[in-house]
N, C-alpha and C positions, 0 to 999 in steps of 0.2 A: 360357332364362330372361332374360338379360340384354334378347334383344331383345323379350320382352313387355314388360318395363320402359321401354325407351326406346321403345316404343308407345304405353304409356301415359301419357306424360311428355309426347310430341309431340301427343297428342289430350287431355289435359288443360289443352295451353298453344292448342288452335285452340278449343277448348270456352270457355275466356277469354275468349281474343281477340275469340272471334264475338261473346258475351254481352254483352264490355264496350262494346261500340259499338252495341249498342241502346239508341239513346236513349226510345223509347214508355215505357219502364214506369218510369224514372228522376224523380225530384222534383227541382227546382231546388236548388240549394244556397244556404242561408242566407247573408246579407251580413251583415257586423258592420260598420258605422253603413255606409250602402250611399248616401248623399250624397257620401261622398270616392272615391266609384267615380264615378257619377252624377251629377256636380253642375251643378245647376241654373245657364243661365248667363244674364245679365243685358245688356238692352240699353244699348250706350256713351249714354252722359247720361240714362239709364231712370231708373223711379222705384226706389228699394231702400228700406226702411222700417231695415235696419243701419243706415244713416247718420244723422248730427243733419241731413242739410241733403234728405235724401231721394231723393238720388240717386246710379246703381251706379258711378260712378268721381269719384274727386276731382278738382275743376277745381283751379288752379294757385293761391296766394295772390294778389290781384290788386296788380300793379303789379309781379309778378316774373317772369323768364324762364328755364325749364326751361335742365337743361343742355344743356350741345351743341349749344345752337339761337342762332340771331343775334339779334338787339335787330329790332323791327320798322322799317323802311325807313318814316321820318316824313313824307315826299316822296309828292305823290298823284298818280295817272298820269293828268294834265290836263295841256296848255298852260302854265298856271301854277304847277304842279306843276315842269316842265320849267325855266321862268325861274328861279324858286325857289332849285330844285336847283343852277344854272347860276351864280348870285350866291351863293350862302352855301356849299354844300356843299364840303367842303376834306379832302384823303388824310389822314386820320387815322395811317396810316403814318409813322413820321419816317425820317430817309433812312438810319440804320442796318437798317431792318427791308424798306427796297425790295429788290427782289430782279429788277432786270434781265432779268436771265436767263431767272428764272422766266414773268415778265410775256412776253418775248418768245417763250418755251415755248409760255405760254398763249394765246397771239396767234396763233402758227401754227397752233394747233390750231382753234380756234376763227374769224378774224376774216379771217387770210389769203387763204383762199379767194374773198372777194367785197370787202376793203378792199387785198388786196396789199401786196407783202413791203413797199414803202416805205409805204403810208399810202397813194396816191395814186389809189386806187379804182381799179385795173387788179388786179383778183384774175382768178383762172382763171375761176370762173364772168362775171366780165365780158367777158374777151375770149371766150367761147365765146357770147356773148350769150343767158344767161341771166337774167342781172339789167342793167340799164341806170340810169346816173345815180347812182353811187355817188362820193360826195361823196369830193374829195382834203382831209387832214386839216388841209393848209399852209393851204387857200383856206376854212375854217370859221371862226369864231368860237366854237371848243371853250372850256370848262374840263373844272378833275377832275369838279366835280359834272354837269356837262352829258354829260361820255363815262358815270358811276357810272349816272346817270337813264337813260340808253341801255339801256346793257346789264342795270339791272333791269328796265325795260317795252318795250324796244326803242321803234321808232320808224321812221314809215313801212315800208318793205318790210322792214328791220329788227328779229326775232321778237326777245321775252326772251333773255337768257342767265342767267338767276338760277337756274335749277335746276340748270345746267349749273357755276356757278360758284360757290365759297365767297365771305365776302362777302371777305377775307382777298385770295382774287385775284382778284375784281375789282378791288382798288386797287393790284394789281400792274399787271392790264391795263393802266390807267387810265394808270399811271404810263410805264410802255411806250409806248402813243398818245401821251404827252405830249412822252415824246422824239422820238417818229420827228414829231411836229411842226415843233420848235423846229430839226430836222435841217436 
């Protein structure tokens, strides 16, 4: 007796199982509001008719800057852009907040390789000759805004570093180059 029982229990539980995984004769199951499963989504600066101004994200209030983001760099990446930068632009940094160290952190990281541990455009890639004619910092007519304009557009063989750098250390850089200058 027992084990027709546990026959029947074991072929009632395959009788299930089989049944329940036929999907053919099943109906979908109803969604209760079936947009917060499914939601429609919207092209960035697309038309949305929700909004007053008609479109699917809000632009920013003008004249202000989201957080976490830098103030836009005023300076245009022209020639005169460059002189500009070169006469007016000044380390908004005061000399509590340089950070030496840091700057020359970010130096090795970044600048050493093709300007050299002194400034003096003997980095590794020069003597390996793959870069030529990398200016010594003593023999430039640098400022802060002329190395700042640098390193946000580069300049000659010289790519960007503005992705690469906060605007923060750049003016560490900056201040870094300025010593191994005056060195």
């Amino acid at each position: 007796m027992k084990r027709v029982i546990k026959n029947s229990i074991v072929l009632l539980a395959l009788i299930t199982l089989i049944t329940s995984c036929d999907k053919s004769k099943r109906k979908p199951n109803l969604q209760y509001m079936p947009n917060m499963y499914e939601s429609v989504s919207y092209d960035t600066y697309g038309e949305n008719s929700i909004y007053s101004n008609n479109m699917a994200s809000r632009l920013p209030v003008e004249g202000t800057v989201a957080r976490n983001s830098e103030l836009p760099y005023e300076y245009e990446n022209t020639i005169d852009g460059y002189k500009l930068a070169k006469a007016e632009l000044k380390n908004p940094l005061d000399s509590t907040k340089i950070d030496f160290k840091k700057g020359k952190k970010l130096y090795d990281i970044y600048c050493i390789s093709c300007h050299g541990k002194k400034g003096d455009g003997q980095g590794e890639l020069v003597k390996r000759e793959k870069f030529l004619g990398i200016p010594n910092y003593k023999d430039r007519d640098i400022t802060e805004g002329s190395i700042y304009h640098v390193i946000m557009y580069g300049l000659n063989m010289m790519g960007s570093h503005a992705s690469q750098l906060t605007e923060e250390e750049r003016w560490q850089v900056v201040a870094y180059v300025q010593q191994l200058k005056n060195n």
